[in-house]
Residue frames as a rotation matrix with the C-alpha (Angstrom) as fourth column:
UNK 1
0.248 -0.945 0.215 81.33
0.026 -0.215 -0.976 -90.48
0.969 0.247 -0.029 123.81
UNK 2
0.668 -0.374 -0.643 83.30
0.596 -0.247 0.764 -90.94
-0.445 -0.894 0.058 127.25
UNK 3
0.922 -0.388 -0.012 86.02
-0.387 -0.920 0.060 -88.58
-0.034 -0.050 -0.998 128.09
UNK 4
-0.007 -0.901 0.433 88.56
0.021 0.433 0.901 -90.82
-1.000 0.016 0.016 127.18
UNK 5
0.263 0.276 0.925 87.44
0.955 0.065 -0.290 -90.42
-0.140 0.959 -0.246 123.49
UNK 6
0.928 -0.371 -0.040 88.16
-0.371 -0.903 -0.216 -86.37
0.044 0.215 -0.976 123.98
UNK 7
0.342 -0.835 0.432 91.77
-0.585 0.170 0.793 -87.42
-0.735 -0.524 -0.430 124.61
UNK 8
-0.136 -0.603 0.786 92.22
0.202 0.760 0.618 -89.74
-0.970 0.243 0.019 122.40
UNK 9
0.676 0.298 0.674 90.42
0.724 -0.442 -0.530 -87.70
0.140 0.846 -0.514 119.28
UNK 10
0.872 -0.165 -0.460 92.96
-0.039 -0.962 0.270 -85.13
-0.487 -0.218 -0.846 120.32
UNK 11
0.747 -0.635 -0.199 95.65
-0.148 0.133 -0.980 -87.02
0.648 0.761 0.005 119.99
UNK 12
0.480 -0.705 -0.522 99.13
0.876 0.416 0.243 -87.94
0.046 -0.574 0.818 121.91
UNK 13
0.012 0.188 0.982 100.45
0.905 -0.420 0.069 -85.11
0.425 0.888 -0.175 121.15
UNK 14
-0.312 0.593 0.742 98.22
-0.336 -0.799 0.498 -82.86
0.889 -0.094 0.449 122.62
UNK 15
0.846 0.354 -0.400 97.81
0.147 0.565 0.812 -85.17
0.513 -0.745 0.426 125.59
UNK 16
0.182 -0.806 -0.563 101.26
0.924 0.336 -0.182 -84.94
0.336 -0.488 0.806 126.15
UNK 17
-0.773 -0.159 0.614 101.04
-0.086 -0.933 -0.350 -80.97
0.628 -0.324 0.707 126.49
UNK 18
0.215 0.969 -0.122 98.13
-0.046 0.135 0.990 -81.65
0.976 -0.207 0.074 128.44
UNK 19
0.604 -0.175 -0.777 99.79
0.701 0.580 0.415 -83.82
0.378 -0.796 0.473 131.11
UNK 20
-0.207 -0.957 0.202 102.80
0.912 -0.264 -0.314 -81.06
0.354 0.119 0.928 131.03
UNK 21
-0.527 -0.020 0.849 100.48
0.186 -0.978 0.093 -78.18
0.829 0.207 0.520 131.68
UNK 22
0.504 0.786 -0.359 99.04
0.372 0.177 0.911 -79.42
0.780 -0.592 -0.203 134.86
UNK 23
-0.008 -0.725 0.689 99.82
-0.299 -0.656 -0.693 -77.28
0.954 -0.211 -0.212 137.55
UNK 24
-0.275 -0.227 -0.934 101.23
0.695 0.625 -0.356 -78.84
0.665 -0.747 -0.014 141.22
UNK 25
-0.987 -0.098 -0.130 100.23
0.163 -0.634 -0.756 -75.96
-0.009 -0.767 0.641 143.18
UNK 26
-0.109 0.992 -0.062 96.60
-0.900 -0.072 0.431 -75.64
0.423 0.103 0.900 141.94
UNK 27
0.210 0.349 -0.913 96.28
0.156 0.910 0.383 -79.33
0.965 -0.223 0.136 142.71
UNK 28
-0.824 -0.338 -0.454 97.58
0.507 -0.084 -0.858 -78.68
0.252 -0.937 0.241 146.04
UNK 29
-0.966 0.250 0.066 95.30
-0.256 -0.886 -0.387 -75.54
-0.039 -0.391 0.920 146.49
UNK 30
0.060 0.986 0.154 92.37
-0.871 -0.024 0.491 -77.16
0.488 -0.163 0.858 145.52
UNK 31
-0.313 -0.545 0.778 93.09
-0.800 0.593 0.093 -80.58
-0.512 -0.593 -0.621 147.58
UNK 32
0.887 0.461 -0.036 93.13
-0.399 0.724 -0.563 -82.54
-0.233 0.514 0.826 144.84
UNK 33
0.321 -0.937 -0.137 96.81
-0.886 -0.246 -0.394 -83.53
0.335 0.248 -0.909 144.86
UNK 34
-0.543 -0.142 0.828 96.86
-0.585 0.771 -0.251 -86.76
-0.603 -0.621 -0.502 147.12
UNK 35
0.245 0.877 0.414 94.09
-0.225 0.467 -0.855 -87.91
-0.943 0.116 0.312 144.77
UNK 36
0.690 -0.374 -0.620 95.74
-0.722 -0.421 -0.549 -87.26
-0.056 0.826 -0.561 141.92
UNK 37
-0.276 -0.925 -0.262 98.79
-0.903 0.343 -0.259 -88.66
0.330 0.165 -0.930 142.56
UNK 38
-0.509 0.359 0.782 96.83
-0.657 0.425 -0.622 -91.76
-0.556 -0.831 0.019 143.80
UNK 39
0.658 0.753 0.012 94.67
-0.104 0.107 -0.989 -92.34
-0.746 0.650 0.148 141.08
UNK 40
0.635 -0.522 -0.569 97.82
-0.743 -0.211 -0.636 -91.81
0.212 0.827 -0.521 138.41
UNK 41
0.895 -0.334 -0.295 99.95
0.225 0.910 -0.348 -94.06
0.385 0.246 0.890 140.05
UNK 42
0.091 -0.891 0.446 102.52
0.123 -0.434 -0.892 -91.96
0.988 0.136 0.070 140.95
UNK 43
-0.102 -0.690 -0.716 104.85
0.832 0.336 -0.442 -91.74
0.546 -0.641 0.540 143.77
UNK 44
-0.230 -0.452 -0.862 105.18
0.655 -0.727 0.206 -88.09
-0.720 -0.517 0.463 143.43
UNK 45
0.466 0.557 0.687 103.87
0.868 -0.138 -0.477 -85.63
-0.171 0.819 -0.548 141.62
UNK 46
0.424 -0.379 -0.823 106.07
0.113 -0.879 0.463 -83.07
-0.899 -0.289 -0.330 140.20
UNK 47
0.485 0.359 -0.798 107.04
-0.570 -0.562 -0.599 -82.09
-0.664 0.745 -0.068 136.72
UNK 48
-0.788 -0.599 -0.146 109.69
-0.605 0.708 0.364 -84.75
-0.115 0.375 -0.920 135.73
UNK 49
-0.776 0.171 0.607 107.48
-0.250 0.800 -0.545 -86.88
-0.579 -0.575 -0.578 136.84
UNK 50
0.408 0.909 -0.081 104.35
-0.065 -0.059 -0.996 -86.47
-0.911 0.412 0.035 135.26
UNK 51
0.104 -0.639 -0.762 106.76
-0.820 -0.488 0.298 -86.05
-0.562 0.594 -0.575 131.99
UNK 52
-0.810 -0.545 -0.217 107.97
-0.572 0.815 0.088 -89.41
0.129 0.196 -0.972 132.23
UNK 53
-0.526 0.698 0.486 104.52
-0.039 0.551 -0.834 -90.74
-0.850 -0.457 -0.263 133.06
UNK 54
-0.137 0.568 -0.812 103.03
-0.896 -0.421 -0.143 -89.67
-0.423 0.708 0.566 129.49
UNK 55
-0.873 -0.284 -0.398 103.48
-0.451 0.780 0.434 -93.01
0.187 0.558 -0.808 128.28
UNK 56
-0.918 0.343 -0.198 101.75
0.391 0.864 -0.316 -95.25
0.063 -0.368 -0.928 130.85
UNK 57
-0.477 0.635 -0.607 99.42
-0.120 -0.731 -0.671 -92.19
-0.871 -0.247 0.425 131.64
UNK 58
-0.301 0.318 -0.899 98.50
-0.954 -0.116 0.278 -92.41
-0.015 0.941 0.339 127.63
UNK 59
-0.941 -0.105 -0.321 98.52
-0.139 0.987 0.083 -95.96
0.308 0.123 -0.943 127.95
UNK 60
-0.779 0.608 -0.156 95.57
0.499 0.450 -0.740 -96.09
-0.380 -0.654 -0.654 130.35
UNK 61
-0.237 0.627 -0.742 93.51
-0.520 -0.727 -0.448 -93.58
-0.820 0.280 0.499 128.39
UNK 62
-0.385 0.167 -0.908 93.77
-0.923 -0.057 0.381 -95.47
0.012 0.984 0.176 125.51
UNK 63
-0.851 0.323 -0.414 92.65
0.196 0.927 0.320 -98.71
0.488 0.191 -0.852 127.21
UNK 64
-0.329 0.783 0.528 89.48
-0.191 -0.602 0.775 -96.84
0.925 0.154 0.348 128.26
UNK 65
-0.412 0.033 -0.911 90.08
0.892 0.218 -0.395 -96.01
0.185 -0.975 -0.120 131.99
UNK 66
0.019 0.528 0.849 87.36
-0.084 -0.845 0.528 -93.22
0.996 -0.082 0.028 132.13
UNK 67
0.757 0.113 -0.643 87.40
0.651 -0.206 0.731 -93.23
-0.049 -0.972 -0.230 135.99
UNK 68
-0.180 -0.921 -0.344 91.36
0.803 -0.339 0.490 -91.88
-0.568 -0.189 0.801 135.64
UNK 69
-0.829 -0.251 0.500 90.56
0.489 -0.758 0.431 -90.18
0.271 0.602 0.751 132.61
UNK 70
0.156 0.849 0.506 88.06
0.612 -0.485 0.625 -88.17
0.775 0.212 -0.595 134.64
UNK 71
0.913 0.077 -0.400 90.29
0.407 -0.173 0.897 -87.36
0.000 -0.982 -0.189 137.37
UNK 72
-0.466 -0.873 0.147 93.06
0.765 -0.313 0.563 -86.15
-0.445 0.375 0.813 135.18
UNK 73
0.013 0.543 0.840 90.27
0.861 -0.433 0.267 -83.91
0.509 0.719 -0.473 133.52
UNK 74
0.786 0.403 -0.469 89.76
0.617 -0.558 0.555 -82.20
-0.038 -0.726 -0.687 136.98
UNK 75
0.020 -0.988 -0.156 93.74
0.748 -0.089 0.658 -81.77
-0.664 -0.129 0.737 137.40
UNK 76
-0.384 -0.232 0.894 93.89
0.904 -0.294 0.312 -80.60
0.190 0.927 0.323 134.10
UNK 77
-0.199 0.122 0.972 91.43
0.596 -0.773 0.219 -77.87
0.778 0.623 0.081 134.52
UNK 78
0.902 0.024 -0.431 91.60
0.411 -0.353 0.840 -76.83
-0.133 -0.935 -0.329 137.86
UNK 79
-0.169 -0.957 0.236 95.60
0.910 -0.059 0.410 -76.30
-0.378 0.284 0.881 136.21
UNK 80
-0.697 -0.664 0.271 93.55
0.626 -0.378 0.682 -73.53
-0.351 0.645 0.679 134.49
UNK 81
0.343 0.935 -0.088 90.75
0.886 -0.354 -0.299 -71.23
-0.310 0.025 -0.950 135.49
UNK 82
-0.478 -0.148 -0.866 91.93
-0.101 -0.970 0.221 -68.54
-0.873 0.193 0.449 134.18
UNK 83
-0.992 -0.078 -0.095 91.37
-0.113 0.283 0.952 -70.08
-0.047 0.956 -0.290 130.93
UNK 84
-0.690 0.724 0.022 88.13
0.688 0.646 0.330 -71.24
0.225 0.243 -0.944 131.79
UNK 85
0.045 0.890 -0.454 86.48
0.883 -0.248 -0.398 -68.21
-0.467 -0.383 -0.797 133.03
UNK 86
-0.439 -0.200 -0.876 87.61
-0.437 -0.805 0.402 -66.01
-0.785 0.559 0.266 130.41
UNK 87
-0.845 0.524 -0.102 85.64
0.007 0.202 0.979 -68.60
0.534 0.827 -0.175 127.89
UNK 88
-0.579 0.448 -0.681 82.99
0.815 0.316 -0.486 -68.80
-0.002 -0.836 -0.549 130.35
UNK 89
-0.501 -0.070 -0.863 82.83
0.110 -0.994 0.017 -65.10
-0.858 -0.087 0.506 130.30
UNK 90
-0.904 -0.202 -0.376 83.30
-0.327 -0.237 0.915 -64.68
-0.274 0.950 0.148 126.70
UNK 91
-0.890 0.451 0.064 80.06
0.353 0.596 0.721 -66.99
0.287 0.665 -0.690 126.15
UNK 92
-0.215 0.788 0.577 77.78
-0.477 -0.600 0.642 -65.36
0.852 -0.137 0.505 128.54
UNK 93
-0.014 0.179 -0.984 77.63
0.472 0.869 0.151 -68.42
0.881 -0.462 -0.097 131.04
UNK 94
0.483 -0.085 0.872 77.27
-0.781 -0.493 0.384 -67.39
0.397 -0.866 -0.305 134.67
UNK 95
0.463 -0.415 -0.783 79.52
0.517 0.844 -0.141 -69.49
0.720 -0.340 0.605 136.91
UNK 96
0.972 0.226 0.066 81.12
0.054 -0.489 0.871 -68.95
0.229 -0.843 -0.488 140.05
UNK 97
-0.009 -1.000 -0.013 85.15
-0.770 -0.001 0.638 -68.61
-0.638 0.015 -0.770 139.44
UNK 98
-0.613 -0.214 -0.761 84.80
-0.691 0.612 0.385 -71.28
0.383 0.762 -0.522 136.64
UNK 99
-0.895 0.391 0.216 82.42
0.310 0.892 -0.330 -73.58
-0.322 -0.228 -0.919 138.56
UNK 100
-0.747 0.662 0.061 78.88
-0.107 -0.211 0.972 -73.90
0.656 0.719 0.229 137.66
UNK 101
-0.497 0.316 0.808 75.99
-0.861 -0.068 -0.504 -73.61
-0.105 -0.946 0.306 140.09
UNK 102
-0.898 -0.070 0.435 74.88
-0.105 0.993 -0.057 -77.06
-0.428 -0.097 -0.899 140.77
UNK 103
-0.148 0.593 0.792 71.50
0.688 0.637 -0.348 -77.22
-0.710 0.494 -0.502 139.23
UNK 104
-0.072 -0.030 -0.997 72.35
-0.625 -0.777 0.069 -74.10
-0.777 0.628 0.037 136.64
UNK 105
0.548 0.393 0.738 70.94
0.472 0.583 -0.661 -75.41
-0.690 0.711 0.134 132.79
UNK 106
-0.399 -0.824 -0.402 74.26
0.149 -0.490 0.859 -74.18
-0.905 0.282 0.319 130.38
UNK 107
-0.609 -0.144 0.780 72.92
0.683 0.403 0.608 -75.75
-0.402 0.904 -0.147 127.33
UNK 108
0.419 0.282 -0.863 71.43
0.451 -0.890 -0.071 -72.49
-0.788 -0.359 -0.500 126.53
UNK 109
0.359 -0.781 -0.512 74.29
-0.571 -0.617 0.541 -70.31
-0.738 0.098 -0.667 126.40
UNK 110
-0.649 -0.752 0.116 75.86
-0.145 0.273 0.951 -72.92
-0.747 0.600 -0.286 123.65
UNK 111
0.402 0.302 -0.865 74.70
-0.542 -0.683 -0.490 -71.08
-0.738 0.665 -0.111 120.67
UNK 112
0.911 -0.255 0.323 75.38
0.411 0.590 -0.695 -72.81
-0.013 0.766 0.643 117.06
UNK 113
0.489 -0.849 0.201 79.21
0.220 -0.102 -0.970 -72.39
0.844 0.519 0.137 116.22
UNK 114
0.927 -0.220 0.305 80.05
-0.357 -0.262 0.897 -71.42
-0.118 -0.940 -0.321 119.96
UNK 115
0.809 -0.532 0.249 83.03
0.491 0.846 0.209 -73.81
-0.322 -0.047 0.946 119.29
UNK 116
0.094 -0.436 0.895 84.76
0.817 -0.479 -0.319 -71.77
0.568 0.762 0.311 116.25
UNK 117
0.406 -0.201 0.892 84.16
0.238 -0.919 -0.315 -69.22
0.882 0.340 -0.325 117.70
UNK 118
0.854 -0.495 0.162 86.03
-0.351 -0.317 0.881 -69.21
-0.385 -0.809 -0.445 121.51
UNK 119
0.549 -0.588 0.593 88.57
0.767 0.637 -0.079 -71.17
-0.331 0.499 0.801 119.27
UNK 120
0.314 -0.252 0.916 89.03
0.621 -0.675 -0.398 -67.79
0.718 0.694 -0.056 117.31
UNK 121
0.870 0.294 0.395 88.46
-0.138 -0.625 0.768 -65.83
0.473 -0.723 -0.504 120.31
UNK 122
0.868 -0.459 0.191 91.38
-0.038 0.322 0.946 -67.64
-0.496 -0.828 0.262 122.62
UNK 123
0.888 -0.435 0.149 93.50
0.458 0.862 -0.217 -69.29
-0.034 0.261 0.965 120.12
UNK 124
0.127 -0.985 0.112 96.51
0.379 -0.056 -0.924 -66.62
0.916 0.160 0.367 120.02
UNK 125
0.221 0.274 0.936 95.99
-0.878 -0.362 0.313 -66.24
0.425 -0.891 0.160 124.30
UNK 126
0.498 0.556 0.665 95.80
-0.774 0.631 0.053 -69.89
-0.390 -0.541 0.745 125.19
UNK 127
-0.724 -0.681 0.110 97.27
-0.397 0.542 0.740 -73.33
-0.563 0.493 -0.663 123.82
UNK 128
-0.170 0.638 -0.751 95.08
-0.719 0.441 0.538 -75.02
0.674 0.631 0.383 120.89
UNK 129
-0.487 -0.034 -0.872 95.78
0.205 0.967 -0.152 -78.45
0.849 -0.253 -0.464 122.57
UNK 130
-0.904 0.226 -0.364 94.20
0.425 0.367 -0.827 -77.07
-0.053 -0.902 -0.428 125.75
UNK 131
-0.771 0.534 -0.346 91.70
-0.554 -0.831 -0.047 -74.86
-0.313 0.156 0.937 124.36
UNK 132
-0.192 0.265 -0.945 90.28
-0.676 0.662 0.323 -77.90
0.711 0.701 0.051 122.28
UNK 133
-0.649 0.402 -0.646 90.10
0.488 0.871 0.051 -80.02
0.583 -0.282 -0.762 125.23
UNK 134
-0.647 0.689 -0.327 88.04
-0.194 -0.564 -0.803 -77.26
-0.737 -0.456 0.498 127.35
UNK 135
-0.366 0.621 -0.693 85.65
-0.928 -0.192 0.319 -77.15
0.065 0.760 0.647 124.08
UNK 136
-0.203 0.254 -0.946 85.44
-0.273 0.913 0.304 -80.76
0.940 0.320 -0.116 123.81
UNK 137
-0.828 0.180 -0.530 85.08
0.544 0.483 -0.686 -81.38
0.133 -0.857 -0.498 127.68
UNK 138
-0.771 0.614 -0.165 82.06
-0.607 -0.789 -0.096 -78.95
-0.189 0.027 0.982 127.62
UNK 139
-0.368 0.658 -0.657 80.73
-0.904 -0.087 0.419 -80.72
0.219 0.748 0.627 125.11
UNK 140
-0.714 -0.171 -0.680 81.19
0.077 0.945 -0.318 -84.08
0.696 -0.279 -0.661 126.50
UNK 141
-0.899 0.031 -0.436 79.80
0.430 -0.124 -0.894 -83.12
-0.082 -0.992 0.098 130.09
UNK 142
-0.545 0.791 -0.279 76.97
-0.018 -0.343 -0.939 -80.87
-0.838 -0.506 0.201 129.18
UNK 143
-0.104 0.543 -0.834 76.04
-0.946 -0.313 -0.086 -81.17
-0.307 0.780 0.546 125.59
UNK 144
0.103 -0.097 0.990 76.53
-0.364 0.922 0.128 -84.98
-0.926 -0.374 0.060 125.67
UNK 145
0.190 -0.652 -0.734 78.57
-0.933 -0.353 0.072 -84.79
-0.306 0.671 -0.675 122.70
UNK 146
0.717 0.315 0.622 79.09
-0.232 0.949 -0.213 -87.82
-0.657 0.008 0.754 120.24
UNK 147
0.712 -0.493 0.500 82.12
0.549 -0.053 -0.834 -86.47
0.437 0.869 0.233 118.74
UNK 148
-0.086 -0.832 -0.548 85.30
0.662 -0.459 0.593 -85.02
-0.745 -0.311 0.590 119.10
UNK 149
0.962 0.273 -0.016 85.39
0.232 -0.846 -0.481 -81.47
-0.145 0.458 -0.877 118.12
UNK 150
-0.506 -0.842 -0.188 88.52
0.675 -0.522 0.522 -79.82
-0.537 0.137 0.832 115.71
UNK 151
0.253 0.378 -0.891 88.14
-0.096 -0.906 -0.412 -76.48
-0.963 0.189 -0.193 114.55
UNK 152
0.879 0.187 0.439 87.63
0.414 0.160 -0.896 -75.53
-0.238 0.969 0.063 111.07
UNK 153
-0.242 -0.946 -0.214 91.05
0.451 -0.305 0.839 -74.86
-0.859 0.107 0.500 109.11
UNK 154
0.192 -0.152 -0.970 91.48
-0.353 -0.933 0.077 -72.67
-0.916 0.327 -0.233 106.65
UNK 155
0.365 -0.733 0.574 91.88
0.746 0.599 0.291 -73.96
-0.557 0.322 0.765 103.51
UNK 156
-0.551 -0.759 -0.348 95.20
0.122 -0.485 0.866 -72.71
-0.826 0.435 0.360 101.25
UNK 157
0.486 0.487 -0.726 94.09
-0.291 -0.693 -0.660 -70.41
-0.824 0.532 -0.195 98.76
């Protein structure tokens, strides 16, 4: 699975809150913002913008530009350590503000059902659509994942 497959198993959708939740000042802060906007195409990066980009932005994901769609991953979650070191936390993982130490071994810490259960854990704290790609970019990156993960629904009684 590349990380254009987490993205596209998600859905448009959910890409499109994706693109929407990326945050210009984190990119800035971490100097990833020139790169960004480099790499996307874009003139300018600022919330219209990125809005109106969902198209073409989807467009390339879906013709399997894993270089972009690994440098929109960063964006994305650099948009959102809060998020990440509160699952992070939650699992037991050591990490250093949401980063991992470079030759730390996670796959450990990811315990059957881990998935379900930061799902449960986050899901009325967090958005699904980003929660689901943190899970699934995990899995991708360190569990070398051959699937896109969705969480188990309920079914109607």
């Amino acid at each position: 699975m590349q990380i254009s497959d987490v993205y596209l198993g998600l859905g448009q959708d959910a890409f499109s809150h994706l693109i929407r939740s990326i945050s210009i000042g984190k990119l800035k802060t971490y100097q990833i913002y020139e790169g960004f906007k480099v790499r996307a195409h874009l003139t300018k990066v600022n919330t219209e913008g990125l809005r109106k980009a969902v198209p073409k932005l989807w467009e390339r994901i879906a013709g399997g530009d894993d270089d972009f769609a690994k440098d929109l991953a960063q964006a994305i979650l650099v948009s959102h350590l809060d998020m990440i070191t509160a699952v992070l936390d939650f699992l037991g993982i050591p990490h250093e503000n949401g980063f991992f130490a470079k030759e730390m071994d996670a796959k450990p810490y990811f315990t059957d059902g881990w998935e379900q259960r930061v799902i449960e854990q986050f899901r009325n704290i967090f958005s699904e659509p980003l929660l689901l790609f943190y899970v699934n970019h995990l899995r991708w990156e360190l569990l070398s994942a051959g699937d896109v993960y969705r969480p188990e629904t309920p079914s109607a009684a």
